[in-house]
C-alpha positions in Angstrom: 0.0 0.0 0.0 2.8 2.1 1.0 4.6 1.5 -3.0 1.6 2.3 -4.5 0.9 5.9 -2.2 4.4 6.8 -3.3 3.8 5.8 -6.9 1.1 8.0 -7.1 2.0 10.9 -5.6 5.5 11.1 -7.7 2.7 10.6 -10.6 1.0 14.1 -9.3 4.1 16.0 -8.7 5.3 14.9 -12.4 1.8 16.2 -13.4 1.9 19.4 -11.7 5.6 19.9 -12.9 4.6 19.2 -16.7 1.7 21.5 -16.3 3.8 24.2 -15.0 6.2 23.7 -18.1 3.5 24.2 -20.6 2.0 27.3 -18.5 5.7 28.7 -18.9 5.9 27.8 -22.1 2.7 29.0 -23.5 3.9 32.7 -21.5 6.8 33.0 -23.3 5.4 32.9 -26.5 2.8 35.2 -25.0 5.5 37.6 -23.7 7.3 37.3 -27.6 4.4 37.8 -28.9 3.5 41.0 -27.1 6.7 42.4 -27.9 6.9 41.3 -31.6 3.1 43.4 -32.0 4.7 46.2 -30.5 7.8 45.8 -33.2 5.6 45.4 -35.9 2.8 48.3 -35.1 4.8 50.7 -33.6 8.4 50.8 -35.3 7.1 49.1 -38.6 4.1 50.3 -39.7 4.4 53.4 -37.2 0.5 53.4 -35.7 -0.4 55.8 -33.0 0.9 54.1 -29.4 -2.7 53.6 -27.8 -3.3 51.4 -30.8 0.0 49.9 -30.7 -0.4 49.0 -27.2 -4.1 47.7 -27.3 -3.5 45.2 -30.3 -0.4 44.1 -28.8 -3.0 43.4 -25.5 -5.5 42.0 -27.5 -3.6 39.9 -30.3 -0.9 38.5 -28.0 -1.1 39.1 -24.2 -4.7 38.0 -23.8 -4.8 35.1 -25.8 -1.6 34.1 -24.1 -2.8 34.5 -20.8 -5.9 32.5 -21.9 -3.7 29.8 -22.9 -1.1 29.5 -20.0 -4.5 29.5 -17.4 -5.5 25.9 -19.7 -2.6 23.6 -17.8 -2.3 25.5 -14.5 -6.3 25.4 -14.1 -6.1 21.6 -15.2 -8.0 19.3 -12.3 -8.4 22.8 -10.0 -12.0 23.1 -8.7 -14.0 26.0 -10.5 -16.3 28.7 -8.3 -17.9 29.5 -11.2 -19.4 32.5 -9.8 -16.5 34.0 -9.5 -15.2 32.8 -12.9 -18.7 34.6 -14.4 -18.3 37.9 -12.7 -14.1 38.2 -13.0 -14.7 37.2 -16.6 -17.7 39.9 -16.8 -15.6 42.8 -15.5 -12.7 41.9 -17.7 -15.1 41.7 -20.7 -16.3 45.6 -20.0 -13.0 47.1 -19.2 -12.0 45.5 -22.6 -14.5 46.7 -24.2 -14.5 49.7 -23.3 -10.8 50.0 -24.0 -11.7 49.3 -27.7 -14.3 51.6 -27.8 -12.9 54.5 -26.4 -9.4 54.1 -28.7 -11.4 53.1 -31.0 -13.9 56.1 -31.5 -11.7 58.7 -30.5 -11.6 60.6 -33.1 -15.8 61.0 -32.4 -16.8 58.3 -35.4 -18.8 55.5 -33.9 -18.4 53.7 -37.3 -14.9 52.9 -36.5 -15.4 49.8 -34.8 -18.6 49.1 -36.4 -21.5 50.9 -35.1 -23.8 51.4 -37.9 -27.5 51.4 -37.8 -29.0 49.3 -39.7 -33.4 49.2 -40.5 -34.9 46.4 -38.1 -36.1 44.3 -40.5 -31.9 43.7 -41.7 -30.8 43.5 -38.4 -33.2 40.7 -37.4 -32.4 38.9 -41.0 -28.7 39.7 -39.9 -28.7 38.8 -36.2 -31.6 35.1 -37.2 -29.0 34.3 -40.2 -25.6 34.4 -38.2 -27.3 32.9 -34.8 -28.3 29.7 -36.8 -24.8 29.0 -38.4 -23.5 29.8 -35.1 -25.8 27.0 -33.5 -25.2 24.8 -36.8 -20.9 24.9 -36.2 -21.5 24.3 -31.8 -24.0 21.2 -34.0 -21.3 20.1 -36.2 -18.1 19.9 -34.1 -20.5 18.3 -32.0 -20.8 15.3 -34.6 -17.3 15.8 -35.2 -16.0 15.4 -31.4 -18.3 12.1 -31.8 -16.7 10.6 -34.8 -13.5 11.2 -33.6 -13.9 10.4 -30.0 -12.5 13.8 -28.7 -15.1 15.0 -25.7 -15.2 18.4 -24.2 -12.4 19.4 -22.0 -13.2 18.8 -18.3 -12.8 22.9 -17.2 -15.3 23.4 -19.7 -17.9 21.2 -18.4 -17.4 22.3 -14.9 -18.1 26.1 -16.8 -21.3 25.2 -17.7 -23.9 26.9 -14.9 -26.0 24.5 -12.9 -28.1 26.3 -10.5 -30.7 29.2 -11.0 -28.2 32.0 -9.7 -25.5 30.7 -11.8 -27.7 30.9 -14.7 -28.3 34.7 -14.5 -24.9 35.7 -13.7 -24.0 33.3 -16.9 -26.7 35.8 -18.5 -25.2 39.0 -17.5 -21.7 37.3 -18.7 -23.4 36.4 -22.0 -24.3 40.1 -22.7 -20.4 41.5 -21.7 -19.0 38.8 -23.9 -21.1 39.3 -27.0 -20.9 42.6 -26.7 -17.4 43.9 -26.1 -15.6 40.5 -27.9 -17.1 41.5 -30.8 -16.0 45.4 -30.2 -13.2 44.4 -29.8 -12.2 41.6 -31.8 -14.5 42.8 -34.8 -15.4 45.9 -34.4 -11.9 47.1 -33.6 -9.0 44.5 -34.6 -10.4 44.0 -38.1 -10.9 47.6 -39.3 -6.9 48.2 -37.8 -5.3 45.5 -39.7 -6.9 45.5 -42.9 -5.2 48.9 -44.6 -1.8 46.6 -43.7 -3.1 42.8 -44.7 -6.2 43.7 -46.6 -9.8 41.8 -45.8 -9.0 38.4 -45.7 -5.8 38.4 -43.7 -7.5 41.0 -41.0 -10.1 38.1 -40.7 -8.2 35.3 -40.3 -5.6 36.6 -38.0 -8.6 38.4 -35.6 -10.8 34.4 -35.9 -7.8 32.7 -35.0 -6.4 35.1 -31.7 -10.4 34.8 -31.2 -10.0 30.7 -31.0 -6.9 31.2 -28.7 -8.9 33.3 -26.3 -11.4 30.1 -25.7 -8.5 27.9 -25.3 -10.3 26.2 -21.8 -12.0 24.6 -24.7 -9.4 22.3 -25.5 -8.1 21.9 -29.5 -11.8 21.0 -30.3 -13.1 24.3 -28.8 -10.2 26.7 -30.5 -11.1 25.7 -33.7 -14.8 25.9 -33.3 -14.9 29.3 -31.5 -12.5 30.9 -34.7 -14.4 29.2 -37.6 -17.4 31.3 -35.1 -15.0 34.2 -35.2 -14.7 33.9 -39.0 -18.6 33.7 -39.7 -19.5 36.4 -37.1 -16.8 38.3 -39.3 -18.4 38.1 -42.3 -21.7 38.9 -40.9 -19.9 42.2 -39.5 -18.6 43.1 -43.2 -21.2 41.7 -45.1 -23.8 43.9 -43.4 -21.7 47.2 -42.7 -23.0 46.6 -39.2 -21.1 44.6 -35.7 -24.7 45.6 -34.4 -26.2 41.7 -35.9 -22.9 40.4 -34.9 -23.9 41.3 -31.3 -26.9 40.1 -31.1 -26.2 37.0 -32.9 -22.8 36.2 -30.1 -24.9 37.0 -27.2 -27.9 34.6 -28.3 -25.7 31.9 -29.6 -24.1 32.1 -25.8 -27.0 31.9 -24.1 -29.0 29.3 -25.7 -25.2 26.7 -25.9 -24.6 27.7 -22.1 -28.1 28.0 -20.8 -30.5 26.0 -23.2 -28.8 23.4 -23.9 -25.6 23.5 -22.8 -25.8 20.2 -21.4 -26.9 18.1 -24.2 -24.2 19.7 -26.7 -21.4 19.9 -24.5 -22.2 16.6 -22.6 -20.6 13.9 -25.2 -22.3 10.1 -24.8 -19.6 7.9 -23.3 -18.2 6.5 -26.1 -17.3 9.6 -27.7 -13.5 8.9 -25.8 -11.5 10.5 -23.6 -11.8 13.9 -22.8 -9.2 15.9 -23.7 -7.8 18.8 -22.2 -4.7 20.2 -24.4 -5.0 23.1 -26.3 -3.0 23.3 -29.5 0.7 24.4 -29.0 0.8 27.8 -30.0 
């Protein structure tokens, strides 16, 4: 009994310290990262340093971040409340970073604020909600066929109690709203006199992915092929207004509705799996 207390707990402390690595590792190529954006903006292509510094924040430091929390929050119990309202306040000060650099100049259209008639945004916002519920539906399929379940952290993300459920509303609202400010409304107008249309909407769709890394591989590339359709519906109709709409109901119907049933894979799906792609 004693051999096998000792075999597990060196099995642990090799966990944590592997998890650690991969937390270090993820921040340094955050912390490159940062300073390459900076490099590239600033010396480069010589934008104005609040721009400089917020697209560095928003293209590299938070997406890192995101991904070095994946290992270190790896088996960690979740109070999701807090998790909901940290996550909420981080949402509006982001947001309202990218608004108020964004529209400094006094032109709300800058990051994408455009009225539209009612009758378009409804078209807009019902189109772009039901391919948003169709990709959660296919990756679904696809976690199915290839026996890849949802990550663990995300599962224990999901809210289970009535409370939980409206703060997971109020956090619904700050992340469609100021995710698509910023990483729409603001990241795609700044890079596209520099990369031009479709480079500005990959590169924002992929650092969009990142940011959901808890989600594990399956999640990344689900949350930027989102990133990439919300995109177009943000170009397509000259407004983020649909966009909004379209995140915040897409959020609460996956995480309220029927979060359970999507993100709740049948047991011979596989093992779950928690690993984020190596960025």
């Amino acid at each position: 009994r004693g051999s096998a207390w000792m075999r597990c707990l060196m099995a642990e402390k090799s966990d944590a310290r592997d998890r650690h690595v991969k937390a270090r590792r993820y921040g340094v190529v955050s912390v490159l990262s940062f300073f390459g954006v900076l490099f590239w903006l600033g010396w480069i292509e010589d934008y104005p340093a609040a721009d400089v510094v917020l697209m560095a924040m928003l293209l590299a430091a938070l997406p890192g971040l995101s991904m070095v929390q994946v290992p270190l929050l790896s088996g960690v119990p979740i109070d999701r409340m807090q998790a909901y309202w940290s996550s909420t306040v981080t949402l509006w000060v982001l947001g309202l970073s990218c608004w108020l650099v964004g529209t400094r100049s006094g032109d709300i259209s800058a990051v994408g604020i455009v009225s539209l008639s009612p009758s378009a945004v409804l078209g807009w916002s019902a189109i772009l909600t039901v391919a948003g519920l169709g990709i959660i539906l296919g990756f679904r399929w696809l976690g199915g066929r290839f026996r890849v379940a949802e990550t663990p952290l995300l599962k224990s993300l999901l809210p289970k109690t009535r409370g939980e459920r409206s703060v997971f509303g109020v956090l619904c609202l700050a992340a469609g709203t100021c995710e698509e400010l910023a990483y729409r409304g603001y990241v795609i107008p700044m890079l596209i006199p520099i990369l031009g249309m479709g480079s500005a909407v990959a590169i924002s769709s992929l650092v969009f992915g990142l940011m959901h890394g808890y989600q594990g591989w399956l999640g990344v590339f689900r949350t930027t092929l989102m990133g990439a359709v919300l995109a177009w519906g943000f170009i397509s109709s000259g407004s983020l207004i649909p966009a909004m709409i379209a995140h915040i109901t897409i959020d609460l119907i996956a995480g309220i509705l029927i979060g359970d049933w999507l993100l709740s894979p049948e047991p011979e799906f596989g093992v779950d799996s928690e690993e984020p792609p190596t960025v």
